[in-house]
DRENDRENZA-248158 format. One line per field, with one value per atom (N, C-alpha, C): x, z, y. Coordinates in steps of 0.02 Angstrom, whole numbers. Last residue first. Layout:
N
xx = c(X/...)
zz = c(Z/...)
yy = c(Y/...)
// end
This chain:
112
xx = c(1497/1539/1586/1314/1392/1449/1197/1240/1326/1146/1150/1198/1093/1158/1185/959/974/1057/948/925/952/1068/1011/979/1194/1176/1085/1221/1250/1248/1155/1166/1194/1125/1190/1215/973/986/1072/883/954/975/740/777/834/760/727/750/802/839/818/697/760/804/616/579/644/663/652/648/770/710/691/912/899/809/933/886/894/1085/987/970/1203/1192/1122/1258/1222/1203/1339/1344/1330/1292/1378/1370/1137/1179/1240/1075/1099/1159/1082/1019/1028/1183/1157/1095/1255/1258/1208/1261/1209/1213/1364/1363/1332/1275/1307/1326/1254/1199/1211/1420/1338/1309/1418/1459/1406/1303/1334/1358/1401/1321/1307/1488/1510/1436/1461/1483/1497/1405/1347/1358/1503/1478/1440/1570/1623/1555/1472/1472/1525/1511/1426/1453/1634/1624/1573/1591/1651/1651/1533/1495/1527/1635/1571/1536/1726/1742/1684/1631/1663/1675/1634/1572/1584/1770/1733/1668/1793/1811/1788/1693/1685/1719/1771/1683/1677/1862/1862/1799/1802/1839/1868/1754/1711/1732/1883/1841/1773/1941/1995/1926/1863/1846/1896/1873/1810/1792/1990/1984/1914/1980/2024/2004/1888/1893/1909/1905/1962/1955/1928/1904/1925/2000/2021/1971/1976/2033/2049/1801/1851/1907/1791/1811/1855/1660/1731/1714/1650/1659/1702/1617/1658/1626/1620/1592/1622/1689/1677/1639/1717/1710/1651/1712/1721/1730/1755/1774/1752/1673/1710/1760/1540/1574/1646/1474/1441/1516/1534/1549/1540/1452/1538/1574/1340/1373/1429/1340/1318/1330/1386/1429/1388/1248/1331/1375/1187/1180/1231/1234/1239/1206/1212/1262/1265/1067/1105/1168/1030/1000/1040/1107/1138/1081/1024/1071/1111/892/884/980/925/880/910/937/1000/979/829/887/923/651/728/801/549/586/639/392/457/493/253/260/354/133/156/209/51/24/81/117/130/80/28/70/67/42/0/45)
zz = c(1134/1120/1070/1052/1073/1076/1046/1107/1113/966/941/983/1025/1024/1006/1014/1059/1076/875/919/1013/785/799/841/678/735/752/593/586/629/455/537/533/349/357/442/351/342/311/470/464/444/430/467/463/376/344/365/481/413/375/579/604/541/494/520/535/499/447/458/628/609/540/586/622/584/651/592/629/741/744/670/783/724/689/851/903/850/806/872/876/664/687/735/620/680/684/460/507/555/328/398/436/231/237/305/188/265/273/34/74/156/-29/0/36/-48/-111/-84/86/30/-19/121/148/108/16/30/55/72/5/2/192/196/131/146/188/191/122/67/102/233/179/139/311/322/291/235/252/275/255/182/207/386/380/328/388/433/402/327/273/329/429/344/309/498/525/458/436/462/460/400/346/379/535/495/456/551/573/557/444/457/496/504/410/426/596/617/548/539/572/591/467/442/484/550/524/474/646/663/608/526/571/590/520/482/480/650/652/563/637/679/675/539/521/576/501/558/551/357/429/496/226/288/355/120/146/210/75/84/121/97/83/126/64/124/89/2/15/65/4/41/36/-136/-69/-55/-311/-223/-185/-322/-348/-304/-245/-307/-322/-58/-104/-183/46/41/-14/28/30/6/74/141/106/-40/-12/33/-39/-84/-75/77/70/6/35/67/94/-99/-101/-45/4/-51/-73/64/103/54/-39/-4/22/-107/-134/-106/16/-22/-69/14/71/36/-119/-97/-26/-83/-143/-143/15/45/-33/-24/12/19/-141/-154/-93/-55/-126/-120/-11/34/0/-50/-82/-36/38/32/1/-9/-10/5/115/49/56/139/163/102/112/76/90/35/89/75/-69/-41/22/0/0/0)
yy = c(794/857/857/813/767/820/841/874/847/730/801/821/594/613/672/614/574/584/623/686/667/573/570/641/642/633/632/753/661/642/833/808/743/895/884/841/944/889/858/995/995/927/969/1034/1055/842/889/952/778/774/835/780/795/804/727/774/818/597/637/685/534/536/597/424/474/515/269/303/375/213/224/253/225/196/176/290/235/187/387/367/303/430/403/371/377/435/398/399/342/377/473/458/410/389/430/423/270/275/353/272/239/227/334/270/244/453/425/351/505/498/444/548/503/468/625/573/529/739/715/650/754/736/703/823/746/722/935/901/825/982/956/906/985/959/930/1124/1061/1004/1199/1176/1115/1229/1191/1160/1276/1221/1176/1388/1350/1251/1447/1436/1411/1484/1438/1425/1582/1503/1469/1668/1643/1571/1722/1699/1655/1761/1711/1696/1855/1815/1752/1962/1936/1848/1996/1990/1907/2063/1990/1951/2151/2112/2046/2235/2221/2156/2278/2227/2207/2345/2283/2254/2443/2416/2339/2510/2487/2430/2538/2507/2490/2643/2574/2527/2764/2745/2664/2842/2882/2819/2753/2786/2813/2734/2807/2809/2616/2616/2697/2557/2618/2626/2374/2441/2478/2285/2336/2386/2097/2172/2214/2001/2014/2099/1905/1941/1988/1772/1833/1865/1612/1662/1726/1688/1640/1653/1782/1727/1657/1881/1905/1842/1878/1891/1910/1842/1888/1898/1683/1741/1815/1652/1650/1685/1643/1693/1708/1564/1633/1671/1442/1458/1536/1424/1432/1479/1417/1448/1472/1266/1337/1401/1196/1199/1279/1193/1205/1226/1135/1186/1217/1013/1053/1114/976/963/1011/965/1007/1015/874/925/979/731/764/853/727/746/803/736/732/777/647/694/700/615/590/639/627/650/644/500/545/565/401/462/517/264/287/358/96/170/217/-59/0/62)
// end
């Protein structure tokens, strides 16, 4: 008997994730073509030192996620996809759907 409930395409959300990351890693400066300028004559350097590290660590954490998707990817492709590193459970759809680079049930999310 079919299911009514409705399929989800991982692939989909997970290269929809992907090129997000990647549009604001370009936006930030840090990827192809893009970036932030700073007037080279503004009188206040110190405020543009920190708007530039600010940049910087953003950059990290958005180069972290896409580091993740693309392993999510991987996943997918060898069929360990939705299955928690930890405990080795199903991790639940609902939970895939939200964040679907997780590699962790909900039961293990907090891991340090």
């Amino acid at each position: 008997m079919p299911s009514d409930a409705p399929t989800i395409d991982y692939r989909q959300l997970l290269e929809n994730e992907r090129r997000q990351l990647q549009s604001e890693l370009s936006e930030l400066g840090f990827g192809d073509g893009g970036g932030l300028d700073y007037d080279p004559n503004f009188a206040d350097s110190s405020q543009v030192t920190a708007e530039r590290g600010e940049a910087g660590v953003l950059a990290g954490q958005l180069q972290e996620t896409l580091t993740e998707v693309a392993r999510a990817l991987i996943r997918l492709e060898d069929g360990s996809y939705g299955r928690c590193e930890e405990c080795g459970v199903t991790i639940e759809p609902a939970r895939l759907e939200a964040m679907p680079a997780t590699r962790f049930c909900i039961n293990h999310a907090n891991r340090p």
